[in-house]
C-alpha positions as CSV (number, residue, x, y, z in Angstrom):
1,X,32.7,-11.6,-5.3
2,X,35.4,-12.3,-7.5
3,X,36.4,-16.5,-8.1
4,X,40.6,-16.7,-8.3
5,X,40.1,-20.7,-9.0
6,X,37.8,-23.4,-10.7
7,X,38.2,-27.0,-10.3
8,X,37.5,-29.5,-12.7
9,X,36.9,-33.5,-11.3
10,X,38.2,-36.6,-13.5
11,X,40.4,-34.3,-16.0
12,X,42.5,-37.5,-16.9
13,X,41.4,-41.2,-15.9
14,X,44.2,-42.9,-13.3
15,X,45.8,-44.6,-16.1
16,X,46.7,-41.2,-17.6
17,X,47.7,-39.5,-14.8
18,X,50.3,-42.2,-14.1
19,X,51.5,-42.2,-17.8
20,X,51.8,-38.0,-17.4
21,X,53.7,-38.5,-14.4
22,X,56.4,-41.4,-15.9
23,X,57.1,-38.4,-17.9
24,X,59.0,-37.2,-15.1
25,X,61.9,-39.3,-15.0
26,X,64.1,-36.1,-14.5
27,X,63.2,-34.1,-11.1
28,X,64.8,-30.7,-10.8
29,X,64.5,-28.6,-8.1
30,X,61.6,-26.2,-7.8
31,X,64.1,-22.5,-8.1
32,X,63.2,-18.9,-8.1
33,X,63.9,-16.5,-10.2
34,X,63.8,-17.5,-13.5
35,X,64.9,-20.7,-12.3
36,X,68.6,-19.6,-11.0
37,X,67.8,-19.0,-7.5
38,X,67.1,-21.7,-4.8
39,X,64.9,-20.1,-2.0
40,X,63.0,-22.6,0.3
41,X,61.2,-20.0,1.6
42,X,59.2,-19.2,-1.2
43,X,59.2,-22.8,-2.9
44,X,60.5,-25.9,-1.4
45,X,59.1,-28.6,-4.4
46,X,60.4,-30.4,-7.3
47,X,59.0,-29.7,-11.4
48,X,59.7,-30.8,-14.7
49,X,58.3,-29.8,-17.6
50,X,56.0,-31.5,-20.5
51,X,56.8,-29.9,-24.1
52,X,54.7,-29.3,-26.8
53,X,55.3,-32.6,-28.5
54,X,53.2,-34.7,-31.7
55,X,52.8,-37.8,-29.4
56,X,51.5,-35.2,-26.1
57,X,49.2,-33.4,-28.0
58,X,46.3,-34.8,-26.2
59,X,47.2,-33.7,-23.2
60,X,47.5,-29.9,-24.1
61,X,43.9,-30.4,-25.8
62,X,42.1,-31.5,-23.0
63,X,43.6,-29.1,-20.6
64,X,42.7,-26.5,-23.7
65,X,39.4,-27.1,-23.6
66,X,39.3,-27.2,-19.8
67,X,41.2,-23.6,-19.1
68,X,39.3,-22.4,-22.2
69,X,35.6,-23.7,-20.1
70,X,36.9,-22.3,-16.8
71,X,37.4,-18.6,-18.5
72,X,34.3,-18.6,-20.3
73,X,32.6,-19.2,-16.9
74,X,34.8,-16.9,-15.0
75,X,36.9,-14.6,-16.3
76,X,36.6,-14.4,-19.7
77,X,39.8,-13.1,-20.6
78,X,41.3,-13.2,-24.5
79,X,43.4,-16.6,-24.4
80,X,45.0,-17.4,-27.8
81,X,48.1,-20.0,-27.0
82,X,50.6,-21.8,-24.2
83,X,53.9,-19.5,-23.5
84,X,55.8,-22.6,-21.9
85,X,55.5,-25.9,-21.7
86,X,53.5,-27.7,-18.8
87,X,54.9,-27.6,-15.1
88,X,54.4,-30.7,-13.1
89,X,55.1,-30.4,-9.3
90,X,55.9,-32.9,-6.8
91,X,55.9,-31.6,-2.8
92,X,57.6,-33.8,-0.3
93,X,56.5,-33.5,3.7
94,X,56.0,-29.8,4.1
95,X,56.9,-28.6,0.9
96,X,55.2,-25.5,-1.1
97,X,55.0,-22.7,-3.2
98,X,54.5,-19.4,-2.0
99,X,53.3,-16.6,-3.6
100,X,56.1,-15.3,-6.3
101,X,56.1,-13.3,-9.6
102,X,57.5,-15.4,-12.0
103,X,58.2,-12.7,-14.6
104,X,59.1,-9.8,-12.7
105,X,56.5,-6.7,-11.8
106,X,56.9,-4.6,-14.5
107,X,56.3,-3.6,-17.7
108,X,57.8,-6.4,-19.1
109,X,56.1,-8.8,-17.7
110,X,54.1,-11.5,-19.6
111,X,50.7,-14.0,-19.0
112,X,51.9,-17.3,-18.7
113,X,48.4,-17.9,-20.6
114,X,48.0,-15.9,-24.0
C-alpha cells in the first residue's frame, strides 16, 4: 500500500504564512511547459517563486527538516539539495493543476528534489 503524500499540521504559525505570502507581490501566470506555454486545461493558477536568499533561509530550513521527516517515514529516497527555488500557488474559483511532467519523460529528465 504505497503513501504518494504526508501532511504536516502548523508548519508556519499565521504570522509567517502571511509574511511568506507578501512575498508575492508579483503574480504570474501558472504556464506549461517550461513556463512558455499557457494551457488552462492542465493548469489554470497563478505562482511566484521564493529564492534561496540570506534573509529566507528559515524558510528553506523548516521545510528541510519537514520533506527530510516525511522521507524518512515514507520513502526514503537519497535527498541532498533544492533544484529551484520555492513555488507558491494561488487558485482562483475553479482553478487547478492537472497532472503534467514538468521536465519532460525522458532521459533527461531531473527530481525537482535532489
Amino acid at each position: 500500500n504505497y503513501k504518494n503524500f504526508v501532511t504536516f499540521e502548523n508548519v508556519f504559525n499565521d504570522k509567517e504564512c502571511e509574511f511568506i505570502k507578501s512575498l508575492g507581490w508579483e503574480w504570474n501566470e501558472g504556464l506549461t511547459g517550461n513556463n512558455t506555454t499557457k494551457d488552462v486545461n492542465i493548469r489554470n493558477s497563478n505562482v511566484f517563486w521564493i529564492h534561496q536568499r540570506q534573509d529566507l533561509i528559515w524558510i528553506w530550513e523548516r521545510l528541510e527538516h519537514f520533506i527530510q521527516k516525511a522521507n524518512s517515514h515514507v520513502w526514503h529516497m537519497e535527498i541532498t539539495k533544492f533544484m529551484e527555488p520555492l513555488q507558491l500557488t494561488k487558485y482562483k474559483k475553479a482553478g487547478h493543476y492537472n497532472w503534467h511532467v514538468d521536465h519532460g519523460n525522458n532521459e533527461n529528465s531531473h527530481r525537482k528534489l535532489m
